[in-house]
C-alpha positions as CSV (number, residue, x, y, z in Angstrom):
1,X,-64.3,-38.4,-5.2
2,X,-61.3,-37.1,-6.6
3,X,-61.4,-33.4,-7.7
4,X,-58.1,-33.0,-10.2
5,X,-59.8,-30.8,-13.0
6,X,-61.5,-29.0,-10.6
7,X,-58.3,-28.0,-8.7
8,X,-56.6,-27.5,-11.9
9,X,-58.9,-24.9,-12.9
10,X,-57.7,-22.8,-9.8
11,X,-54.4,-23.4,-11.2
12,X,-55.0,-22.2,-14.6
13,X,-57.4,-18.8,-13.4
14,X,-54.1,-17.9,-11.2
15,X,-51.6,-18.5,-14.2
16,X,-49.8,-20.9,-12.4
17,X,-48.2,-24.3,-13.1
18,X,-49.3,-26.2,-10.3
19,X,-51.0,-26.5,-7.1
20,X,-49.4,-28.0,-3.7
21,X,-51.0,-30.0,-1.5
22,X,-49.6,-30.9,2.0
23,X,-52.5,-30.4,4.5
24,X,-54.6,-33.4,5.5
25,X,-58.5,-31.7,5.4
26,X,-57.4,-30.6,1.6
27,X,-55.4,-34.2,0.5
28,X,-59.0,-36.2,1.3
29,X,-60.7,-33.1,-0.7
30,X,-58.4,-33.6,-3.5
31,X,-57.9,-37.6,-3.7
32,X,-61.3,-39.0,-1.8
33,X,-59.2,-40.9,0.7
34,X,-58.7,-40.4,4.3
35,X,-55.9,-43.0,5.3
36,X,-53.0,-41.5,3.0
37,X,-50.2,-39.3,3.9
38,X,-47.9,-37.3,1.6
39,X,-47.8,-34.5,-0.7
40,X,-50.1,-34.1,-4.0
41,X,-49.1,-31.7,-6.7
42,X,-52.3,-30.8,-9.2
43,X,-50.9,-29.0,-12.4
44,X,-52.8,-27.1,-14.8
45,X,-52.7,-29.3,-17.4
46,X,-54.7,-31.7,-15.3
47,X,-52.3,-34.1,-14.1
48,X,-51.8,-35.4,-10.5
49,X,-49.0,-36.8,-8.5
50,X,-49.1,-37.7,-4.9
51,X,-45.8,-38.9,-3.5
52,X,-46.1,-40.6,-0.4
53,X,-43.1,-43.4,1.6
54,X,-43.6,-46.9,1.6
55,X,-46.1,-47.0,4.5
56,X,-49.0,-45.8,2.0
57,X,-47.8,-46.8,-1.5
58,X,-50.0,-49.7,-1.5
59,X,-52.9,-48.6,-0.3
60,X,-52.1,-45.0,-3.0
61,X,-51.6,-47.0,-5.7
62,X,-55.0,-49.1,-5.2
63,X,-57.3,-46.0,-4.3
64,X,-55.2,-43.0,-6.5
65,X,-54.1,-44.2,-9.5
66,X,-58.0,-45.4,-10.9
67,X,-58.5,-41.8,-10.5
68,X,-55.6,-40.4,-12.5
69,X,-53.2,-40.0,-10.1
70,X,-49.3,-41.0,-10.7
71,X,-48.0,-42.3,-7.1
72,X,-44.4,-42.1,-6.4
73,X,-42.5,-43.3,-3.7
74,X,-40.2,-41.0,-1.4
75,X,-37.5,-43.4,0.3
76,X,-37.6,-42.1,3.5
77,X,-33.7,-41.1,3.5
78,X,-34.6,-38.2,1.1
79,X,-35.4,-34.9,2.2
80,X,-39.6,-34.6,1.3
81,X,-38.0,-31.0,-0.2
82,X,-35.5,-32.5,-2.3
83,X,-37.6,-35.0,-3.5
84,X,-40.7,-32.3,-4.6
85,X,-37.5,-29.7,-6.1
86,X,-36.4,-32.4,-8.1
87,X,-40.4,-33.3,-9.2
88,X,-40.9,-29.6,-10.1
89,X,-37.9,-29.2,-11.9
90,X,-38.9,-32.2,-13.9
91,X,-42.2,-31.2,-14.7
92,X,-41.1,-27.2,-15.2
93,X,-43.0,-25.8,-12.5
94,X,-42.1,-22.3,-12.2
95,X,-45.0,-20.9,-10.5
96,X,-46.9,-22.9,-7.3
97,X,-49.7,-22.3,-5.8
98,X,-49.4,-23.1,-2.4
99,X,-51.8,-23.7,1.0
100,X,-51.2,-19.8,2.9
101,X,-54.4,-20.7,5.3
102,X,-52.6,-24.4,6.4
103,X,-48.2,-23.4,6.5
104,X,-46.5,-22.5,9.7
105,X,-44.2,-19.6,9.4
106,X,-41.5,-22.4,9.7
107,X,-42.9,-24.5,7.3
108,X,-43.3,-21.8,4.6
109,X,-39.7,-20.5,5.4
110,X,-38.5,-24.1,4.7
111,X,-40.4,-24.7,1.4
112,X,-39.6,-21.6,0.4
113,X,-35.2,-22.1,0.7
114,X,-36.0,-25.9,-0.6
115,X,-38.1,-25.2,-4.1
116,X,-36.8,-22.9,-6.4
117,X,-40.0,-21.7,-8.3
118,X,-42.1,-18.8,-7.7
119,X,-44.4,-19.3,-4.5
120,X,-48.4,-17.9,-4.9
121,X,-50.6,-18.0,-2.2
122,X,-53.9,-19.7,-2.6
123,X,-55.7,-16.9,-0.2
124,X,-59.0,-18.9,0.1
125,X,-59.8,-20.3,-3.0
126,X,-59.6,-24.0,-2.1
127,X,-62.1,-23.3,0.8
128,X,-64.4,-21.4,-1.3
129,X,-64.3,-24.7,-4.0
130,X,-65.0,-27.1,-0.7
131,X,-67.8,-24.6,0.8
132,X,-70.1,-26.0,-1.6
133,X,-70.5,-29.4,-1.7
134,X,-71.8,-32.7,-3.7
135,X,-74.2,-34.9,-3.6
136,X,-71.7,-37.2,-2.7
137,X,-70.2,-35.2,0.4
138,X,-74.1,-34.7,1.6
139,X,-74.7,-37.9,1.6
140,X,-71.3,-38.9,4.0
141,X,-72.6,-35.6,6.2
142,X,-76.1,-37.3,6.3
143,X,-74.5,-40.8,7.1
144,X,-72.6,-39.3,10.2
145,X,-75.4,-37.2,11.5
146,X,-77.3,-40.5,11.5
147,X,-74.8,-42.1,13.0
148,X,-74.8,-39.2,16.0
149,X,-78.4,-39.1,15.9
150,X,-78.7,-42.9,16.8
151,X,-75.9,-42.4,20.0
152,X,-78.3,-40.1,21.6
153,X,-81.3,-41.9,21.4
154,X,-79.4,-44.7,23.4
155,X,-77.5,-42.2,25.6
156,X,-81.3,-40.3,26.6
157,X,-82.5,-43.8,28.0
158,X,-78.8,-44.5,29.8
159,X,-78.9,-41.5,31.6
160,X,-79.0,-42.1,35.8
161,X,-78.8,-39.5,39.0
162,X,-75.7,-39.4,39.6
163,X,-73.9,-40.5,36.6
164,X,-71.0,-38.0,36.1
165,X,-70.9,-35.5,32.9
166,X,-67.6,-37.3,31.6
167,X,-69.3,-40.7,32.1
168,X,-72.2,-39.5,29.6
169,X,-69.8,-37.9,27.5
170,X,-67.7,-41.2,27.5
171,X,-71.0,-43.2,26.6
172,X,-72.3,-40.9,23.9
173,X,-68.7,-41.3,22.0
174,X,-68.4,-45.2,22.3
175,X,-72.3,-45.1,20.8
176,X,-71.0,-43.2,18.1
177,X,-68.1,-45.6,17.6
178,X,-70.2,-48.4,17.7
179,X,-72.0,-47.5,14.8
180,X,-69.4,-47.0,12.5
181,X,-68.5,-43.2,13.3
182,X,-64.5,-42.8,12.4
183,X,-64.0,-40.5,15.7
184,X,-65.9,-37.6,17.2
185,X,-66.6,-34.2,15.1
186,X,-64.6,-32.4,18.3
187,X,-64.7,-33.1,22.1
188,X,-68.2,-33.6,22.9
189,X,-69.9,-31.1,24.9
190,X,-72.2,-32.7,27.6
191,X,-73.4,-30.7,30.2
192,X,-75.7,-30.8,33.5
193,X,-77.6,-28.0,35.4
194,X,-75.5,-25.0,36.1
195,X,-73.1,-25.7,33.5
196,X,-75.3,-25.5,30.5
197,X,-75.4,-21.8,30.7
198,X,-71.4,-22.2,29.3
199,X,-71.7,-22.5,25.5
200,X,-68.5,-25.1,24.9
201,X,-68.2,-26.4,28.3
202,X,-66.2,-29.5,29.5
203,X,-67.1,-32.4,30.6
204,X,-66.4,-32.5,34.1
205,X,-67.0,-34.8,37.7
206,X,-70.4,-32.9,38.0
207,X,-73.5,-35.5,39.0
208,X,-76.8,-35.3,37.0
209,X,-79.6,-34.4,39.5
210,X,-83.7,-34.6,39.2
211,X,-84.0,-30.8,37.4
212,X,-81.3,-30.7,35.6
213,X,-81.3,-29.5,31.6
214,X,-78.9,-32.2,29.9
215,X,-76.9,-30.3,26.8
216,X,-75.5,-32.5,24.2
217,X,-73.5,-30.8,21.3
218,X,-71.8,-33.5,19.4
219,X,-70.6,-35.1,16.1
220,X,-69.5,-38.4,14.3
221,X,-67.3,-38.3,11.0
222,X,-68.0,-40.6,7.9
223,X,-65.6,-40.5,5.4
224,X,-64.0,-38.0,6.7
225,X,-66.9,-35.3,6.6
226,X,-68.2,-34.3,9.9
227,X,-71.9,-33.9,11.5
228,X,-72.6,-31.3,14.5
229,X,-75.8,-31.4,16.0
230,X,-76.9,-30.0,20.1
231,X,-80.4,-31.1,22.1
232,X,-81.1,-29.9,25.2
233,X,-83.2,-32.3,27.3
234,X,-84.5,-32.4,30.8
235,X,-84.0,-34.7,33.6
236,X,-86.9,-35.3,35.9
237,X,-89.2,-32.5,35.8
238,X,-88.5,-28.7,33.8
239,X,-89.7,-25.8,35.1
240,X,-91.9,-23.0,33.2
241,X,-89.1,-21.1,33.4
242,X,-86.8,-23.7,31.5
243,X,-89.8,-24.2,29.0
244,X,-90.1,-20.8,28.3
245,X,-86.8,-20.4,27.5
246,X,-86.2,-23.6,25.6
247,X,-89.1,-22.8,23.3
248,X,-87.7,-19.5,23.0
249,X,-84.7,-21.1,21.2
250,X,-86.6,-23.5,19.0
251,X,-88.9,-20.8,17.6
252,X,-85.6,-18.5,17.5
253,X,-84.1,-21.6,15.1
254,X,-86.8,-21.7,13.2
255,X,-86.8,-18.1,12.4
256,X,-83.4,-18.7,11.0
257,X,-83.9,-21.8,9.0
258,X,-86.9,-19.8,7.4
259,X,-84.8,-16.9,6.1
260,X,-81.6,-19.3,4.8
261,X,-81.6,-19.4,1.1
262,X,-79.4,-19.0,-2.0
263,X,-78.2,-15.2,-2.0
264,X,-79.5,-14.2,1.1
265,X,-76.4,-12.9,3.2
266,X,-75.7,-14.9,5.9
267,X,-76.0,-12.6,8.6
268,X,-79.4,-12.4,8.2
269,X,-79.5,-15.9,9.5
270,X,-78.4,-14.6,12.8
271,X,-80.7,-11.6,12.8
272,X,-83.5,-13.3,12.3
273,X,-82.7,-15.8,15.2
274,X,-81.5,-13.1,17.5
275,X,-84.9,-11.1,17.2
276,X,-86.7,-13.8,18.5
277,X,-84.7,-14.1,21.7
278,X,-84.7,-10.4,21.7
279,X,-88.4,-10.1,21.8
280,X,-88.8,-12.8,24.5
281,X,-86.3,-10.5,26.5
282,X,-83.5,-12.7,26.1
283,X,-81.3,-10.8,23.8
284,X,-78.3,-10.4,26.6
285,X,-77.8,-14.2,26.7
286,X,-77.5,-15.2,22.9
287,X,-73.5,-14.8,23.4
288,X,-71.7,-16.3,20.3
289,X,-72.8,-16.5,16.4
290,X,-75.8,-18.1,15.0
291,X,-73.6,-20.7,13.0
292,X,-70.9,-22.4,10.8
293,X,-70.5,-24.6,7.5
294,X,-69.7,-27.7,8.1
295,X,-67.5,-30.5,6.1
296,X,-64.4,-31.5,6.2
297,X,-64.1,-29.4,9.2
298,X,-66.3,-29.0,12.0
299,X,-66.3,-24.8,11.4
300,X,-65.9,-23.9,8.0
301,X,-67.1,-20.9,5.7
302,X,-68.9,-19.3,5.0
303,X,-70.2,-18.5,9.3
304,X,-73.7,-17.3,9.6
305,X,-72.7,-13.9,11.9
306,X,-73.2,-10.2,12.5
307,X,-69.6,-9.9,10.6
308,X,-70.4,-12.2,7.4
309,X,-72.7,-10.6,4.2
310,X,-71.1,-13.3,2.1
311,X,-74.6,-14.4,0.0
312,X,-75.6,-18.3,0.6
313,X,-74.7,-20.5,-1.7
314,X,-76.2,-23.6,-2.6
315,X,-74.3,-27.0,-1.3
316,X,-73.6,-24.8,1.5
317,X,-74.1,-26.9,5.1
318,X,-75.2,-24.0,7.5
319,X,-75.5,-24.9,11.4
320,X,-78.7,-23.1,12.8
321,X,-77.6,-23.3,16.5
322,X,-79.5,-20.6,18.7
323,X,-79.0,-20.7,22.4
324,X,-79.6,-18.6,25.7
325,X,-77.0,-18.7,28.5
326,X,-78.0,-17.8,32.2
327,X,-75.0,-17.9,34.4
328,X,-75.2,-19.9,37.3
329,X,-78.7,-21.7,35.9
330,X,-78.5,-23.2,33.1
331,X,-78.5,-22.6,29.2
332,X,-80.6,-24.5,26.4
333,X,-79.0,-24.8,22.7
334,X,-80.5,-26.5,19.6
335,X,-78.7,-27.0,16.8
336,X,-79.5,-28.6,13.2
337,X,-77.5,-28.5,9.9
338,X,-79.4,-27.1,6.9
339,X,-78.1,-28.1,3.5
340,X,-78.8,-24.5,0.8
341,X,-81.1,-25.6,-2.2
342,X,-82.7,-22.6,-3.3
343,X,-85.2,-20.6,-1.7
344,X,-86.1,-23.3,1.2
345,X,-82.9,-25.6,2.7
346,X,-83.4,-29.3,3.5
347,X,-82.8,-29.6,7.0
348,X,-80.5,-32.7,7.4
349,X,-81.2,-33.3,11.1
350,X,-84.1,-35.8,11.9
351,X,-83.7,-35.8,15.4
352,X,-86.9,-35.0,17.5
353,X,-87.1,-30.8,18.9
354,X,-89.6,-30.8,21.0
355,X,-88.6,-30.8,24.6
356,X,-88.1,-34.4,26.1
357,X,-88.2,-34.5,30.2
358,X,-86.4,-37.8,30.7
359,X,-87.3,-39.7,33.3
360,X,-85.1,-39.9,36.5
361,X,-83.9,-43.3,37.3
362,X,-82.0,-44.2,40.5
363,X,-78.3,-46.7,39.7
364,X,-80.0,-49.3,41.1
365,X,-83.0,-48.9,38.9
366,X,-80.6,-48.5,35.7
């Protein structure tokens, strides 16, 4: 998966020498892997060198070096600047191109006294090459979401009055770890009753009760890529009220999904979604943006907001993730992940929309 002559194209368009690499989403862009640490320097000539310590050079040499990459070893007694000056200066690298969006303050101060070359910041253009992505990144997205998918069939027929919010939070993440996801997307949102209406939620001590909406917005990671998915069941019994407004949300999602394709702006995504809920008389509680890219990151760009005309592109991963919030009753959100291919997107979620009522089940009965 390694992406050196892409990279070094950024390189030559900006007239610089080289790229650096030091931040971990952008290393697995750039070499494949996800269980390296170092620094990787991309040139515009289309070399590569990562330079990692004797914890990694093994497992650098195996995966990097089929791909091109030269892998040197930093003794851990010299300075990680010292040892990159001394690199530049031995491959003439006058101007870098470095990460502006992933330095500290302190961390840019401290390359910038350590390597004497001319310092360019990337401003964006490494995000913009990720936005889009491969076959071969869609598939690890699809393999995760799968993954997820699976954990909450098993977590919908686990579910018991009384268990506690953290317990089924606890439970949805060992599911996912069961079947092979690397760690949660983010801290899984799993919410009961009153607490749905509160977009991200914690987890807290709060006991599932006959009535209740459940709200699951979670994620597994394959590879390194992420999923991000949200259902909104109930427990026991729904009221029309609760049905009105949950298929308020699903036709509102579908609005969206039905408008995203290539060069559309993405802010129509959200319009489209918010006139639904606006027409169902709704439009106060649709608090937050329709959506976000997703790879490597959980939230990447382009977002699908009032603020963002940037046109579709396809490879993009949208989230279409409507949702109505009623303080101090309860909130529904459904969320998929639509992949951009021309004028209609493939939706990469499978899981089921209509509205499940779970049945109620006593401990002892569980």
């Amino acid at each position: 998966m390694s992406r050196i002559r892409a990279i070094s194209e950024i390189v030559r368009k900006n007239e610089a020498d080289a790229m650096l690499l030091t931040g971990e989403v952008n290393l697995i862009y750039a070499t494949g892997e996800t269980a390296l640490e170092g620094q990787c320097i991309i040139s515009a000539d289309g070399t590569a060198v990562f330079v990692t310590d004797g914890r990694y050079t093994e497992v650098a040499d195996a995966q990097l070096t089929p791909q091109g990459f030269s892998v040197l070893e930093r003794s851990t007694v010299t300075p990680t600047g010292a040892f990159l000056q001394n690199l530049l200066a031995e491959k003439d690298i006058k101007r870098l191109l470095y990460e502006d969006d992933v330095l500290t303050v302190q961390q840019f101060a401290a390359l910038r006294a350590q390597l004497k070359c001319e310092l360019v910041p990337l401003a964006g253009q490494l995000a913009a090459l990720r936005a889009c992505k491969s076959e071969e990144e869609v598939r690890c997205i699809v393999r995760a979401q799968r993954i997820a998918e699976a954990a909450l069939e098993t977590l919908w027929t686990k579910l018991y009055t009384g268990m506690t919010e953290r317990e089924a939070a606890a439970l949805l993440n060992y599911e996912m770890a069961l079947l092979g996801s690397e760690k949660p997307s983010f801290d899984t949102i799993l919410l009961f009753g009153e607490n749905t209406s509160k977009p991200h939620g914690v987890p807290s001590d709060r006991k599932l009760r006959p009535g209740d909406f459940v709200l699951a917005d979670f994620g597994a990671v394959c590879h390194g890529y992420h999923s991000d998915m949200t259902r909104t069941a109930a427990y026991g019994s729904a009221t029309d009220e609760m049905r009105r407004v949950y298929e308020t949300v699903l036709a509102a999602q579908a609005a969206a999904e039905s408008v995203a394709a290539a060069g559309v702006p993405c802010s129509e995504m959200h319009k489209a979604a918010a006139a639904v809920i606006e027409a169902a008389g709704y439009g106060e509680y649709f608090t937050h943006a329709l959506g976000h890219s997703v790879g490597l990151e959980i939230h990447e760009s382009p977002v699908a907001s009032l603020r963002c005309d940037e046109p579709l592109q396809n490879g993009v991963i949208m989230t279409d993730e409507p949702g109505i919030y009623i303080a101090g009753k309860f909130g529904v959100r459904i969320e998929d992940m639509l992949l951009i291919d021309g004028d209609t997107p493939q939706n990469l979620t499978k899981a089921p929309k209509a509205l499940r009522v779970l049945d109620a089940v006593s401990p002892a009965d569980r």
